[in-house]
MIMI-387661 format. One record per residue (C-alpha): residue number from 1; x, y, z. Coordinates in Angstrom, 3 decimals. Layout:
[NUM; [X; Y; Z]],
...
REM end
This chain:
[1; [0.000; 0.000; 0.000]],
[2; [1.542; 3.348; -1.138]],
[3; [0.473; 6.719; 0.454]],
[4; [1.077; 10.385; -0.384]],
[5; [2.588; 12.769; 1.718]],
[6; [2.225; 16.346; 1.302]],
[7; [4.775; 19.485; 2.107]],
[8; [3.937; 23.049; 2.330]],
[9; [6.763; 25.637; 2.211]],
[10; [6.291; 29.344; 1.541]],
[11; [9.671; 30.987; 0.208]],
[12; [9.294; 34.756; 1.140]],
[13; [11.747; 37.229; -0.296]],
[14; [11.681; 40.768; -0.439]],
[15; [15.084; 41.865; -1.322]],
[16; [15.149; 44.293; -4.677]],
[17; [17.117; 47.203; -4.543]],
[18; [16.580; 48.174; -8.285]],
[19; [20.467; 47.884; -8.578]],
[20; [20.742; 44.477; -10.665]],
[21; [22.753; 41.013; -9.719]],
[22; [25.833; 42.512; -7.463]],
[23; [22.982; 44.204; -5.262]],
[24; [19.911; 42.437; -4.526]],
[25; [19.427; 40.705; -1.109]],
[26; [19.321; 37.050; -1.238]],
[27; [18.259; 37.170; 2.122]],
[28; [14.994; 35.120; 2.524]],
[29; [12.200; 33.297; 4.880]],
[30; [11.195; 29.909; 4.842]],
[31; [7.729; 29.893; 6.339]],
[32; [5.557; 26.653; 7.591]],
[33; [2.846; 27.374; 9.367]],
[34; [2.653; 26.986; 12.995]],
[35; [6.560; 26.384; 12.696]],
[36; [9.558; 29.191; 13.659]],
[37; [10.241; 30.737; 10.431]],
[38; [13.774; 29.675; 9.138]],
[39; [15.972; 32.244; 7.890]],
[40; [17.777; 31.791; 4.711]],
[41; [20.176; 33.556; 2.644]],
[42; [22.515; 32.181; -0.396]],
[43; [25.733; 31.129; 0.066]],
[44; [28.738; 33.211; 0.767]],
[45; [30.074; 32.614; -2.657]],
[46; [27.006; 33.592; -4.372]],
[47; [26.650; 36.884; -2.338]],
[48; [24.430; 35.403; 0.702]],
[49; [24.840; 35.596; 4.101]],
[50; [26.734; 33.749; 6.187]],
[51; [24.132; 33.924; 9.345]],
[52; [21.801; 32.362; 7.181]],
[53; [21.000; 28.852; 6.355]],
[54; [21.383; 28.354; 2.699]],
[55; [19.893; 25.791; 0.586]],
[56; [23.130; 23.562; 0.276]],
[57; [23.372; 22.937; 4.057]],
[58; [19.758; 21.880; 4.098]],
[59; [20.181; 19.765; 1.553]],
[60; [23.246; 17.873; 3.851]],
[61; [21.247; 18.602; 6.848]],
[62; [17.516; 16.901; 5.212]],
[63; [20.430; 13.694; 4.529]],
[64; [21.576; 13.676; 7.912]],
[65; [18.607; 14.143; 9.673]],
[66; [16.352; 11.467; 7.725]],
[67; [19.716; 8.736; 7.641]],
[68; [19.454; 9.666; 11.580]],
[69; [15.750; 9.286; 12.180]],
[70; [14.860; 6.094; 9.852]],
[71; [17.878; 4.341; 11.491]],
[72; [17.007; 5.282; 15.171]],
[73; [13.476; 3.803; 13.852]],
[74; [14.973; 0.730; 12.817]],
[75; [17.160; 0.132; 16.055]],
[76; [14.267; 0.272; 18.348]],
[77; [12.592; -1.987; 16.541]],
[78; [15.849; -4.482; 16.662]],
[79; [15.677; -3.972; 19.896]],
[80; [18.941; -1.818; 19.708]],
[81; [19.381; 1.047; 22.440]],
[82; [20.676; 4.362; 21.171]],
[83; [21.538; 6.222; 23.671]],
[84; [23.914; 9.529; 21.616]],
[85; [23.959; 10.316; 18.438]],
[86; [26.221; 12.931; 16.570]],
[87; [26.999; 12.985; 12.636]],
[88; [29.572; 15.302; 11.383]],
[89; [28.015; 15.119; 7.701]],
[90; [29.622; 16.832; 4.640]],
[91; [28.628; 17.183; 1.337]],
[92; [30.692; 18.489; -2.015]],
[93; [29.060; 20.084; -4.605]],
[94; [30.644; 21.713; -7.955]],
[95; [30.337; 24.589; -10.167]],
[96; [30.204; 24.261; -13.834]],
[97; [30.452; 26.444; -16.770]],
[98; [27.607; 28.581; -17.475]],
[99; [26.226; 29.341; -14.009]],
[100; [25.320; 25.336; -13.655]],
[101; [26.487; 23.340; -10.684]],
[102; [25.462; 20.035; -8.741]],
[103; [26.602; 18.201; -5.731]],
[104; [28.938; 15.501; -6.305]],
[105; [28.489; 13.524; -3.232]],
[106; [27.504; 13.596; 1.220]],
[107; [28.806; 11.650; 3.321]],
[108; [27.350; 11.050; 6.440]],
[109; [29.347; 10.590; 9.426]],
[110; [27.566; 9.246; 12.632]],
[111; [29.013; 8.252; 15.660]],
[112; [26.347; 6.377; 17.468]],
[113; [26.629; 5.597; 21.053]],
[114; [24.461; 1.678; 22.004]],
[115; [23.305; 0.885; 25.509]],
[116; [25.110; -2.652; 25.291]],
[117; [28.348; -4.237; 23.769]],
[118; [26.712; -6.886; 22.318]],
[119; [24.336; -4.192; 20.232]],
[120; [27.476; -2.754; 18.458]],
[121; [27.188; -5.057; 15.532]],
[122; [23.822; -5.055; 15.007]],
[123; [23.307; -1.181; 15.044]],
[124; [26.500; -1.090; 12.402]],
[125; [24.876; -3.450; 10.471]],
[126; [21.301; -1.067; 10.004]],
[127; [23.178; 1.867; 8.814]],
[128; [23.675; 0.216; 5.466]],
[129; [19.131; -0.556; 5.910]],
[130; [19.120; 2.925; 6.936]],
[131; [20.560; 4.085; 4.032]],
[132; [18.447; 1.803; 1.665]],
[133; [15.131; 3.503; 3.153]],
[134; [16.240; 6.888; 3.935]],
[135; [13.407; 9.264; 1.734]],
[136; [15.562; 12.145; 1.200]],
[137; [18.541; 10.029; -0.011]],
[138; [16.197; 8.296; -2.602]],
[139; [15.103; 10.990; -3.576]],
[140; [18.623; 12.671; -4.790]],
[141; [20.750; 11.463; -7.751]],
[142; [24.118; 11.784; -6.157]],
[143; [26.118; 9.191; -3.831]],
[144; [25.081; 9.951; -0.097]],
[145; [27.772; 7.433; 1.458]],
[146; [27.746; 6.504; 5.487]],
[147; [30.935; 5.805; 7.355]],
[148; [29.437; 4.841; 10.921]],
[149; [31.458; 4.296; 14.277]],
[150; [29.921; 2.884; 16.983]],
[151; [30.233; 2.486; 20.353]],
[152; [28.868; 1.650; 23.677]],
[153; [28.718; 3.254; 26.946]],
REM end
């Protein structure tokens, strides 16, 4: 059985100064309602502010957080207790000729901390399921690689 989710984002910008490329503000809202609005701004290299999240690091960050959220899933239905979580998660993208670009790869970094020594293997061994029904990373058509360490405490 297949269902349909739905998103609503409003993109709000206001930012023309009359003044042409060099000049306009690429600062910007991202607006859900009943949600704290997100501020958002281009990247430093294309003239955006640095304060601001920009679409590239919530493109890494959408990775992260869904790898993250369908693996915890997964563990605590193997029975596997999480108890920390960090990943350290980059992602490379390129420019091309003509104003064109795309990202080349993310890799996702976790370091996930398990209750029990004898759940190290099995929560390793879920990344790789994590990964195989992660939305977001299906939903991309660049590598999103996972180099896990785990430990317990």
């Amino acid at each position: 059985m297949s269902r349909q989710h739905d998103y609503r984002v409003t993109v709000r910008w206001s930012g023309d100064t009359g003044a042409g490329y060099r000049d306009y503000v690429r600062d910007h809202d991202v607006v859900v309602e009943g949600k704290p609005v997100l501020k958002g701004s281009a990247d430093p290299a294309f003239r955006g502010t640095s304060e601001r999240w920009n679409p590239e690091e919530l493109l890494v960050a959408s990775l992260s957080e869904c790898h993250m959220l369908t693996f915890l899933s997964l563990c605590a239905r193997a029975g596997v207790v999480v108890t920390g979580y960090v990943d350290a998660a980059t992602g490379a993208m390129r420019e091309e000729p003509g104003n064109s670009g795309r990202f080349t790869e993310v890799v996702l970094r976790p370091e996930v901390t398990v209750a029990d020594p004898a759940m190290v293997e099995r929560a390793e061994a879920l990344h790789e399921r994590a990964h195989d029904t992660c939305f977001i990373a299906n939903s991309v058509n660049f590598p999103v690689r996972h180099e896990p360490t785990t430990t317990s405490s």
